[in-house]
C-alpha positions in Angstrom: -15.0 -26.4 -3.5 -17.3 -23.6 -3.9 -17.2 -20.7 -6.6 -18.7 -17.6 -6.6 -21.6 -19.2 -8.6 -22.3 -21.2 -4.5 -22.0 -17.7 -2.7 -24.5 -15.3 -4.6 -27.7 -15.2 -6.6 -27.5 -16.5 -10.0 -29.5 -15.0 -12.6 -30.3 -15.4 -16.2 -29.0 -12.7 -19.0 -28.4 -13.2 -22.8 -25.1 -12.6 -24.5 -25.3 -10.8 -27.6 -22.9 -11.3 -30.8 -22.2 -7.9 -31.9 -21.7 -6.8 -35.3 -19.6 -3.4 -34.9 -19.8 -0.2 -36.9 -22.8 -1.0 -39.1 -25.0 1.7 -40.7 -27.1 1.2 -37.9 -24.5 1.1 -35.3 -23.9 -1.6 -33.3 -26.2 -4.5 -34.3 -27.1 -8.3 -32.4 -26.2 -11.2 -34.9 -26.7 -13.6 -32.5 -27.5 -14.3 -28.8 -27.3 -17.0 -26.5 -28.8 -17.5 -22.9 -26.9 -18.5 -19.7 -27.2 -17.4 -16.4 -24.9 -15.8 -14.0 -24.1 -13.4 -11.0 -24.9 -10.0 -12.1 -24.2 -6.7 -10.1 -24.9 -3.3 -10.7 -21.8 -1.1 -10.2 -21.9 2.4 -10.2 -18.4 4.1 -11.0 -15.0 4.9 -13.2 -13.2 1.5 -13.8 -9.1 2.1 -15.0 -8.7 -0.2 -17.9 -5.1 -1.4 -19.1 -3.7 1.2 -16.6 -4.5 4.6 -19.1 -8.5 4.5 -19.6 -11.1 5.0 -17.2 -14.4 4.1 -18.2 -18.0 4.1 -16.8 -19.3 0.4 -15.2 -22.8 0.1 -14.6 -22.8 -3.2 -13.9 -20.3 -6.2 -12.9 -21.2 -10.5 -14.6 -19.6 -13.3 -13.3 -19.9 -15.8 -16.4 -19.3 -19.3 -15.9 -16.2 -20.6 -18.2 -18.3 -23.4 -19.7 -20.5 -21.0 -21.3 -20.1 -21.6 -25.2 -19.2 -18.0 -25.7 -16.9 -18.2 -22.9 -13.7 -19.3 -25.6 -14.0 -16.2 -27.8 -12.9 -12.7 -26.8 -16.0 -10.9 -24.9 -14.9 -7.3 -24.9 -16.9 -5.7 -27.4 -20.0 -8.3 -27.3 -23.1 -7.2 -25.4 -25.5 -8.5 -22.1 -29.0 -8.0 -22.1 -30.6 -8.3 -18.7 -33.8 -7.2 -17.4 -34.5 -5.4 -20.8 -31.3 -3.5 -21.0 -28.1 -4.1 -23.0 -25.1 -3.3 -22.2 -21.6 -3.5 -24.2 -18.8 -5.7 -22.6 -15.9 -3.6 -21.8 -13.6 -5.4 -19.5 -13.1 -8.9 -18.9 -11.3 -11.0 -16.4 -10.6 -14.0 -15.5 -11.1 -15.3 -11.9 -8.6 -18.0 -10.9 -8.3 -20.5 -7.7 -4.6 -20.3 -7.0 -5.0 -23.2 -4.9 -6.4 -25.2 -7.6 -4.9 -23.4 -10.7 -8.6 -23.7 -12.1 -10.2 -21.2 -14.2 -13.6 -20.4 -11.8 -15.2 -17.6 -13.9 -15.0 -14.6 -15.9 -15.5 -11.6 -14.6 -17.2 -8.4 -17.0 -17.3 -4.9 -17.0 -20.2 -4.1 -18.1 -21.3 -0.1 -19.7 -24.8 0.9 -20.9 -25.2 0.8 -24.5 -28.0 1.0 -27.2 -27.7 -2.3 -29.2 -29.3 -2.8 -32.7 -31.4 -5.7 -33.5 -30.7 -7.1 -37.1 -33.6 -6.9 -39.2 -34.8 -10.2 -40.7 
């Protein structure tokens, strides 16, 4: 059966481990390459029915990813020399299958920290 991952073009990205709140604001502890269907968005996304918040981007992330088992909002994406901080995530299911297909992120512009060495 085919996923989302069959229909469009999959690129690569990095996810970022985020360390929140440091002195330096936000800083990348770790990072991890994958590659997935990214979108730029352009508009106010309603989150938990109060919030609205800016998406710059969409990322369909495949659920075998090794970051795919820990909570991604508040974690970053860098692609194409940008980061961005995770700010929604969903999951995509096939009903017909009751399988798990992918996760799907809101994505906002951010300035990420790299930790010093």
């Amino acid at each position: 059966m085919n996923t989302i991952f069959d229909h469009f073009q999959v690129t690569p990205y990095t996810f970022l481990y985020v360390s929140r709140g440091e002195v330096y604001g936000n800083v990348i502890v770790d990072s991890v390459d994958a590659e997935g269907v990214f979108k730029l968005r352009n508009g106010q996304v309603t989150v938990n029915n109060q919030e609205s918040v800016q998406s710059d981007a969409t990322l369909h992330v495949k659920p075998s990813e090794s970051f795919a088992s820990v909570n991604m909002v508040g974690q970053g994406i860098r692609k194409d020399g940008l980061t961005y901080e995770i700010v929604g995530q969903t999951g995509g299911f096939n009903f017909d299958t009751n399988e798990l297909e992918h996760y799907r992120l809101t994505l906002q512009r951010s300035d990420l920290v790299e930790e010093e060495s």
